[in-house]
N, C-alpha and C positions, 0 to 999 in steps of 0.2 A: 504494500500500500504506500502509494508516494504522500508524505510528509513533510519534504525536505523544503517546504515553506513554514512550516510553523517554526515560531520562537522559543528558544529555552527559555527567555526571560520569565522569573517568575511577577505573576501579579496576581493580588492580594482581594482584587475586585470578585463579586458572585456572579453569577451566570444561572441562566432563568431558562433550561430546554423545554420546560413542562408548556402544553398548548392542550388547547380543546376545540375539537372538531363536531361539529352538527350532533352539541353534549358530549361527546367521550371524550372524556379526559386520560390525553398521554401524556408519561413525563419527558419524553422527548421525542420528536418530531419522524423517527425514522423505522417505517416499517418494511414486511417483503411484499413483493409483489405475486396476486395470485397465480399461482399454475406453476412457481420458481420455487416452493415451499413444502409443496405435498401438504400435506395438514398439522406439520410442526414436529411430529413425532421422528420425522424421517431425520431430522438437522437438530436433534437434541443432542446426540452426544461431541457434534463439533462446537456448539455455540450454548451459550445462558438463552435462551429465549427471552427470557423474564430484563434481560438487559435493552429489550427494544420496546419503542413506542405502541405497537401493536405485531399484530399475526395476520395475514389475509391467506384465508383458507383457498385451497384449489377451487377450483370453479364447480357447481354442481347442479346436476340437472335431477327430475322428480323421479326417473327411474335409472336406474344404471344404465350406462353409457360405456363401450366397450372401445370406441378412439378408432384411431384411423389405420390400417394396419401396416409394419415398417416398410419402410425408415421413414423417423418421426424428426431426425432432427438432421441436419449440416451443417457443419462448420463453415464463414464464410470470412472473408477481412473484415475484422473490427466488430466480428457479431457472428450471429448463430440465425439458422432458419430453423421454425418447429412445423408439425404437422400433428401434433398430439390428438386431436380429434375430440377435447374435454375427456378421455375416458375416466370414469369416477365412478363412488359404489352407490348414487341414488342418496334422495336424503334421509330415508329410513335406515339406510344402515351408515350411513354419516352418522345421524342423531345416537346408534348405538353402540358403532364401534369406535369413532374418532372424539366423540363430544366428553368421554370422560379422560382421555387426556388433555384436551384443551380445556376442560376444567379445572385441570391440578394448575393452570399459569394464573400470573396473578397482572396479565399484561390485556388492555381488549382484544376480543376473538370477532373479526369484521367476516363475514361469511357472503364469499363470490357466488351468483347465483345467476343461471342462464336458464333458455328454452329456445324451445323450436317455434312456442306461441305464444300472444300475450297470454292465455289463459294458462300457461303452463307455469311463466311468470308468477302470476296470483296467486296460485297453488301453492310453488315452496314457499314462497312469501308467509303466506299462512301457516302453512305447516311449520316454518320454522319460529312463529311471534311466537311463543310463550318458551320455545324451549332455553331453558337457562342457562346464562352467561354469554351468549351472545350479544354482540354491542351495537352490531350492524350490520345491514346487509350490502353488498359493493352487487350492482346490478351490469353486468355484462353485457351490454349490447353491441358490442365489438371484437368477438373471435373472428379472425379470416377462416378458419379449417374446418368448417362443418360443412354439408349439405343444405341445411335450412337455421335459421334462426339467426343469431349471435348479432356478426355484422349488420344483418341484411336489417336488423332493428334501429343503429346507429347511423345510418347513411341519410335519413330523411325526420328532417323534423319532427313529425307527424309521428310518424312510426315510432320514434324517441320518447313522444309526449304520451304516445297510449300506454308504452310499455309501464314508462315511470306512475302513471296516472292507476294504472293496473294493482302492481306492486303495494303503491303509497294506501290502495283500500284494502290488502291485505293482511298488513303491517302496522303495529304502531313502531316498531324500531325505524333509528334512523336509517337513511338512505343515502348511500353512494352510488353516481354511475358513472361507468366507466365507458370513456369514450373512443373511438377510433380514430385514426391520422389519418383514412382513407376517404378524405370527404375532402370537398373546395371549399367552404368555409366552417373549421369546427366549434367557433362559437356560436354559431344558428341552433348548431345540435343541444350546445351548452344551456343555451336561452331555454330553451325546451324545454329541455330537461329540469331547469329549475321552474320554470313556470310549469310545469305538472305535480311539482312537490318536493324535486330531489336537494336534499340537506345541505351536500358536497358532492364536488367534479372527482374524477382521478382522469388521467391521459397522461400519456396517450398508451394505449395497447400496441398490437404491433403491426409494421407496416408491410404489406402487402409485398411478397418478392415469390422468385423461382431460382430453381437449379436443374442444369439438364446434364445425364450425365451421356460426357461425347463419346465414350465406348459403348454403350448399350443405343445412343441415341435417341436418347426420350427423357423426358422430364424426371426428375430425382425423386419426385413426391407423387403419391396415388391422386391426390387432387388438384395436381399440378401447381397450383398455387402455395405458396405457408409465410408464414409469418415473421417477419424479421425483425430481430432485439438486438440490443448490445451496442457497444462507443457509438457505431455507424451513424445512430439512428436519433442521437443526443440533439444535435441541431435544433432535428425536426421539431420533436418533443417539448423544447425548451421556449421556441419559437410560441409554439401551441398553448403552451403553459401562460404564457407573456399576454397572446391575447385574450385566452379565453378569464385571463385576472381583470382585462379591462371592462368585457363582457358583461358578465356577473357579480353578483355578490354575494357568493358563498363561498366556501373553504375549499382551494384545490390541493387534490394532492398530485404530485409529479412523479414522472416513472418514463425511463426511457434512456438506456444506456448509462446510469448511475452506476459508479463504480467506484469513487473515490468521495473524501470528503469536500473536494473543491468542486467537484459534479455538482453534487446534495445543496454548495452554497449557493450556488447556480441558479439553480431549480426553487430555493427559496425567495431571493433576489428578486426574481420572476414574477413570481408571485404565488409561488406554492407555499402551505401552509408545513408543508409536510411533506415527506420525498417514498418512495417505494423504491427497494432495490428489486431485481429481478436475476437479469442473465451470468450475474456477479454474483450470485449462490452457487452457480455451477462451477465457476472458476478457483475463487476461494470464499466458503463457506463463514469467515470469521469479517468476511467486508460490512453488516451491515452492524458489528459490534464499534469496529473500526473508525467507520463512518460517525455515530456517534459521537465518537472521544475527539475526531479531527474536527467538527462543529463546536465543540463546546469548548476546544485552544483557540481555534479561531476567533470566536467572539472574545475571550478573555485578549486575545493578542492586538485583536481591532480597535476596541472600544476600550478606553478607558477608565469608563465609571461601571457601574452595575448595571448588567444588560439583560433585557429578553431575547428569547427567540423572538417575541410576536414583535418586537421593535423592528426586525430586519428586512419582514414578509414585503415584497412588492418593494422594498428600499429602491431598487434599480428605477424602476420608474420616475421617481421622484428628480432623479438626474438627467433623466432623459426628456425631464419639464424644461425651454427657455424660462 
């Protein structure tokens, strides 16, 4: 993890990482990104869990979901393509086999939730309000690798607005939705989304690519299409994060080639509230601890007096005022 900007100077000053988003209260801004995590279980013995802001659970849909069949992922410069296809065990056996370990964390558990319909939407939405210690639900309307659903919800106002609008009556937890890059303007989708009820943004998901392979001569992925993450893709993401702070007003979180802790300031700067690491779990599994610690030298090293996080959110803008 590069570091070799922060100071050794000691100072004496406090630092304030704790934030709250659409009511959940984290003590520091930096969670993983769904689909990069498994359901927490899988990256407990490299990492503290309980050292990060929150958990965003894998994505899941109302019955189990079997994915897209290999190869799911390629390596590619600066990033990674997936084809995963959401495979997941359904929320009934979510609720009975994964929910009592993310019960034993004492960090919030945001629970990523897709369909193939709005009505499918409504469904876990429902089924998942009362069940305990969950803080939120992140509402996916932007996987590229399905057949039906995901994206194809994210691409059009409209369709954004029924989904969240769906959800929002099935639920009283709060609401995340998570948006796609693959659109001409993503804060239209943004607007939307908050005007049907949604709490907080997350984006971006990932961007739409291929791989063909020149020996076999055909596409690398069964749906030709997948998903592209990782440094590559930071621009985009960060660009996206920037406008859709102007947009709206509500809590964004950012996600999108985050790898270090000068990424994560980035994306806060921007105007995210909060950052998601994702393709940086695969690579080294201790970056979103890391990340942390490089945020909270930072502020002590920048700022002189006693600092928040919330002091920083959107700071970039304010420069970028005549």
């Amino acid at each position: 993890m590069n570091n070799d900007r922060i100071s050794c100077k000691q100072n004496t000053h406090k630092t304030d990482l704790s934030l709250e988003i659409a009511g959940i209260a984290m003590k520091n801004p930096v969670m993983v990104a769904s689909g990069t995590f498994g359901f927490g279980r899988e990256y407990s013995e490299f990492i503290d869990i309980n050292n990060l802001g929150a958990i965003v659970t894998k994505g899941l849909t109302f019955l189990p979901k079997e994915g897209n069949p290999p190869p799911r992922t390629y390596e590619t410069p600066g990033g990674m393509l997936n084809s995963v296809g959401l495979e997941n065990p359904g929320v009934e056996n979510f609720i009975k086999k994964e929910m009592p370990y993310l019960n034993s964390l004492s960090i919030p558990v945001i629970v990523n939730i897709d369909g193939d319909t709005v009505n499918e939407y409504y469904k876990i939405a429902k089924r998942l309000d009362n069940v305990k210690n969950i803080s939120a639900l992140e509402i996916n309307i932007s996987c590229p690798n399905v057949k039906q659903g995901g994206m194809a919800f994210g691409q059009d106002p409209q369709n954004a607005y029924e989904v969240v609008k769906a959800v929002k009556e099935g639920t009283n937890l709060p609401i995340i939705v998570k948006l796609s890059p693959n659109v001409t303007k993503v804060e239209k989708i943004a607007e939307a989304a908050v005007s049907a009820g949604a709490d907080a943004i997350s984006l971006i998901n990932t961007l739409l690519g291929m791989a063909i392979d020149i020996y076999e001569k055909k596409p690398v992925f069964y749906r030709t299409f997948a998903g592209l993450s990782g440094p590559a893709v930071k621009p985009v993401a960060l660009r996206m994060v920037w406008q859709v702070y102007d947009a709206v007003d509500v809590p964004i979180i950012g996600m999108g080639g985050i790898f270090t802790w000068q990424d994560a300031i980035e994306f806060i700067l921007a105007g995210a509230s909060a950052v998601a690491v994702g393709t940086a779990n695969f690579v080294e599994p201790q970056a979103p601890e890391k990340i942390v610690a490089g945020i909270e030298h930072y502020l002590k090293e920048q700022f002189e007096e006693n600092i928040r996080l919330n002091d920083i959110i959107g700071l970039a803008h304010k420069a970028n005022i005549d």
